[in-house]
N, C-alpha and C positions, 0 to 999 in steps of 0.2 A: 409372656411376650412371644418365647417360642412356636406357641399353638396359634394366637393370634394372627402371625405371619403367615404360617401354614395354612391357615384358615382364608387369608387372602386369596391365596395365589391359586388353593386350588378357586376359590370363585370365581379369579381370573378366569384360569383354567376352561372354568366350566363355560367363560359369559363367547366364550370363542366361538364355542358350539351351540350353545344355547340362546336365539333370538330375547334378549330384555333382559338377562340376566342382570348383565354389565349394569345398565340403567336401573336395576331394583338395590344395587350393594350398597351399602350406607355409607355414608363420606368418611365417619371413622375407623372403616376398616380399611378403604382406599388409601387415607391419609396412613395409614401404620405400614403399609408396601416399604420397602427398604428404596433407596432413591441415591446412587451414585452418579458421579461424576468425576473424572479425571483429565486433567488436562495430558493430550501426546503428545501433541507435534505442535510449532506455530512457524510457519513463514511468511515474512514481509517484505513485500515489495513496493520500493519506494521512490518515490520522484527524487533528484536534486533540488538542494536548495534553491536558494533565489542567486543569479548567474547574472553576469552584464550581458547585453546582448553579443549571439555569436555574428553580427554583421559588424565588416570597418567602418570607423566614421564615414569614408567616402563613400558606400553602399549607402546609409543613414542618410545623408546628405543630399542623395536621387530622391528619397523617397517623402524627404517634406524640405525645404528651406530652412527650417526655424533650426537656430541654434540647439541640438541636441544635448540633454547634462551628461556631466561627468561622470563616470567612473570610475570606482579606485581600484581595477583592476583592469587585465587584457580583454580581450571580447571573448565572451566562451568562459571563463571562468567564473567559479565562486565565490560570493564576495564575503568580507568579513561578519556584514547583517545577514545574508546568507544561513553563514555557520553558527553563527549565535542563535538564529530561528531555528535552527532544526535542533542543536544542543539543547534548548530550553525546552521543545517540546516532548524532546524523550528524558531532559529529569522530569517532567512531569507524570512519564508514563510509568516512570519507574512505583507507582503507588497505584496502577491501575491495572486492570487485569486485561490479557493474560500475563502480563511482562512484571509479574510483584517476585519479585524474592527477598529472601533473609540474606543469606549470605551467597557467594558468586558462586553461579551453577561450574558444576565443572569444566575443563577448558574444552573438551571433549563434544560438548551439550551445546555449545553454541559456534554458529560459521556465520562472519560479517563477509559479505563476499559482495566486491564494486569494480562498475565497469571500469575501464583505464583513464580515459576524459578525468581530467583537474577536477571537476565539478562531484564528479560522481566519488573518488575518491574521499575529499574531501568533506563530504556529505556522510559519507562509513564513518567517517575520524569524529565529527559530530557527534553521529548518533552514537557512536562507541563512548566516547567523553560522557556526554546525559545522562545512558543508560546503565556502564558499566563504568564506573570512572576510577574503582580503586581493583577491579578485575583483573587489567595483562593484558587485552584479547588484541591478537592483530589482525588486523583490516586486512582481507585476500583478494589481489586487482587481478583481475585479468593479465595477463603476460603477450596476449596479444593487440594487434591496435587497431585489431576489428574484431568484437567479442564475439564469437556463436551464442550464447544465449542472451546478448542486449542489444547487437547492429545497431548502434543509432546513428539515426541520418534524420538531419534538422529541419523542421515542417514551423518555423520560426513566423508569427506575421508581427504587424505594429502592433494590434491591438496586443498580440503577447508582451511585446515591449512596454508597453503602459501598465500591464500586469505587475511584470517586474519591478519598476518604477514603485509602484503601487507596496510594496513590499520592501521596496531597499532603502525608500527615504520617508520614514512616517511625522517627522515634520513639512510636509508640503503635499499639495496634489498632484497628479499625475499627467502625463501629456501639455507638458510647458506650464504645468500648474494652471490645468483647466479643466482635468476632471476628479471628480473623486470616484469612490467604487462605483455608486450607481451609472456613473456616467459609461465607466468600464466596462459594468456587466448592460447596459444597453449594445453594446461593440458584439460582447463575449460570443454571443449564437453565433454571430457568421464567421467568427472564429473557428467556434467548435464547431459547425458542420462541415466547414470545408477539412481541418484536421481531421476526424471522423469520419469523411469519405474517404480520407489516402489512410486510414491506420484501423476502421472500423468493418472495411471491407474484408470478408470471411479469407479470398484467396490470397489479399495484403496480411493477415493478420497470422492464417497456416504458414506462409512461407518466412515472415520475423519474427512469428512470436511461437512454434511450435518447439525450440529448444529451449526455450525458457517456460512454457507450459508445463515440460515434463519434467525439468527442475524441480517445480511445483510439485508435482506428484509426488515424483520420487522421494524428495526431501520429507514431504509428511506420509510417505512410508516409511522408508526405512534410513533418514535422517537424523542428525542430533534433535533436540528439543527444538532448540530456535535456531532458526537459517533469516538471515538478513539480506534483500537483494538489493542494490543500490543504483537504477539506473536512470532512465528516460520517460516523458509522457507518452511517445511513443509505445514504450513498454508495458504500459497501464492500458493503454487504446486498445491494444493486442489483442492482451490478455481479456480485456471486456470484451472484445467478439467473439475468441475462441470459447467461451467459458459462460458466456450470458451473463457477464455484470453488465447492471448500471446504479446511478448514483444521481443524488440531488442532496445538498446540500442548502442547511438554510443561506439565503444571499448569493448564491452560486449559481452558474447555469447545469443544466442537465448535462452527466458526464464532463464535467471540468478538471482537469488537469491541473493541481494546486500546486505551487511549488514547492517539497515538502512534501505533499501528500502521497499517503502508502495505503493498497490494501494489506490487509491480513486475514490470512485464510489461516483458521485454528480447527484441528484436528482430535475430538474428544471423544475417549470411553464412557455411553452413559450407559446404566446400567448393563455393562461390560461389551455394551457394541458401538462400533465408530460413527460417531456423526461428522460432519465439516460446518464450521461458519464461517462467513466469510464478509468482511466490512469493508468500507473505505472512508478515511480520517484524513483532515486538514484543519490549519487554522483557519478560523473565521476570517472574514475580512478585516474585523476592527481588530483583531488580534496580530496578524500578519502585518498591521498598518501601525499600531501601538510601539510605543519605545521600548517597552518591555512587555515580556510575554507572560501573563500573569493565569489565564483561562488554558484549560486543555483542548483537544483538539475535538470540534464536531465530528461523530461516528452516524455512520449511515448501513444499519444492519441488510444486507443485499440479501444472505442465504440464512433462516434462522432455524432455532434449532430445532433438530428432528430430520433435516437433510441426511442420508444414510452416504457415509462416504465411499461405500463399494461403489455402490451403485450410481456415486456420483464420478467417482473414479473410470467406472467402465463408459460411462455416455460420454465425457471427455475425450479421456485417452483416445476414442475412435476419430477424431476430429485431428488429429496430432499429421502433418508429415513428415513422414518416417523418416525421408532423404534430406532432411533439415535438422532433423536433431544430431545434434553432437555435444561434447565438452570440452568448458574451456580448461588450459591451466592456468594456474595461480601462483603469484608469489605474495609474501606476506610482507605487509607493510604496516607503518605503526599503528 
């Protein structure tokens, strides 16, 4: 086996220099090449749950006549189905990869770190519960009440409302129980392209989302295993310009903002050099609309593999402004 290998590599070797080589080496010599993989690093960055709207009833009440429903919480916060969707969709995750373990990584190997907003915290407490539920791990909010790496400021319209809607009550339709998703994602584009102008613009996106960019970076540099970031669509919108994502999800519009929905950029030794990939996952619609959540979440592979993460690393970081990045601190909550 040992000559065999050898016998490989130098053909490799050789097919680098030599035009046809590569194309002449028989498939089971190729196939006997050694082929690792290691997982290094993952951080996810994740929307909040599903929130009641952050408008007062009397805001709500300019903006259509019809009796608006209830919520069983303040405006701006998360709600109980909220917490339950995103709880359920990371025990789900807990059997899929990257996020599979035996037993709990050490406490060392993993940082849940959420904006200070009810929502966003709350959202950490979730996903911590799902994913790690007999772990320990505590949730690290921000300490201040305007984050450097999340700044969120509310780009909120109706149709997001109907969204919400759409997710908090899955016995009934949406918009006074008159549309269902299709009806929704006819709304959805002129949603997302106006959001998308205020969050997808290059010099909008440098100046809120270049500390939280580098977070990224650093984190699957020289970071535990898994870093958990818990903020805003905002944050996601950012991130998609400074960084060239985008995303289509089945039933979704282009670049949708799900509630819940997280990328995750994972960071892999393949045969002992770094790659990145990088996804974006949410529930489906019938799922996020379902009494219970039984399906995992649609994944939409953006960067696959073979992306070299130096080199991904160095075209980014040049995009970063510098006088915008800072860190926050933390206090640990449950």
């Amino acid at each position: 086996m040992q000559t065999k290998i050898c016998g490989s590599l130098c053909l490799l070797a050789a097919a680098a220099l030599l035009p046809g080589v590569y194309a002449e080496t028989p498939p089971e010599v190729l196939s006997a090449i050694p082929h690792t993989e290691e997982l290094l690093n993952v951080v996810v960055v994740s929307r909040h749950g599903v929130r009641s709207p952050t408008q007062s009833p009397e805001k709500l009440h300019g903006w259509a006549d019809k009796k608006w429903p209830a919520w069983p919480v303040a405006p701006g916060l998360l709600t109980p189905r909220g917490f339950y969707l995103v709880k359920a969709t990371w025990e789900l995750n807990r059997s899929r990869s990257p996020f599979t373990y035996g037993v709990c990584p050490k406490p060392e190997d993993v940082q849940i770190i959420a904006d200070v907003d009810e929502r966003t915290r709350k959202t950490a407490e979730a996903l911590n519960e799902g994913l790690y539920p007999t772990c320990g791990y505590k949730v690290k909010v921000t300490s201040s009440a305007r984050s450097a790496i999340f700044a969120p400021y509310d780009c909120s319209s109706i149709t997001e409302i109907f969204a919400l809607e759409w997710g908090q009550n899955p016995e009934q339709k949406a918009a006074w129980n008159q549309l269902d998703w299709n009806g929704i994602l006819r709304l959805m584009p002129i949603r997302v392209a106006v959001f998308s102008a205020l969050n997808r613009d290059m010099e909008v996106a440098r100046y809120k989302g270049s500390a939280l960019a580098n977070k990224i970076i650093e984190s699957l540099d020289n970071g535990p295993k898994y870093t958990y970031l818990i903020g805003h669509d905002t944050n996601l919108a950012n991130l998609g310009e400074i960084f060239d994502l985008n995303w289509k999800l089945p039933g979704r519009d282009r670049n949708e903002n799900t509630p819940g929905g997280y990328l995750t950029f994972e960071k892999w030794a393949v045969n002992g050099q770094p790659e990145i990939r990088v996804f974006y996952s949410a529930l489906s619609p019938e799922q996020i609309h379902a009494e219970k959540v039984t399906q995992p979440t649609d994944d939409f592979e953006i960067l696959p593999r073979g992306t070299k993460f130096n080199e991904w690393r160095t075209t980014y970081s040049r995009r970063l402004q510098t006088n915008c990045i800072a860190e926050d601190k933390y206090e640990k909550r449950k």
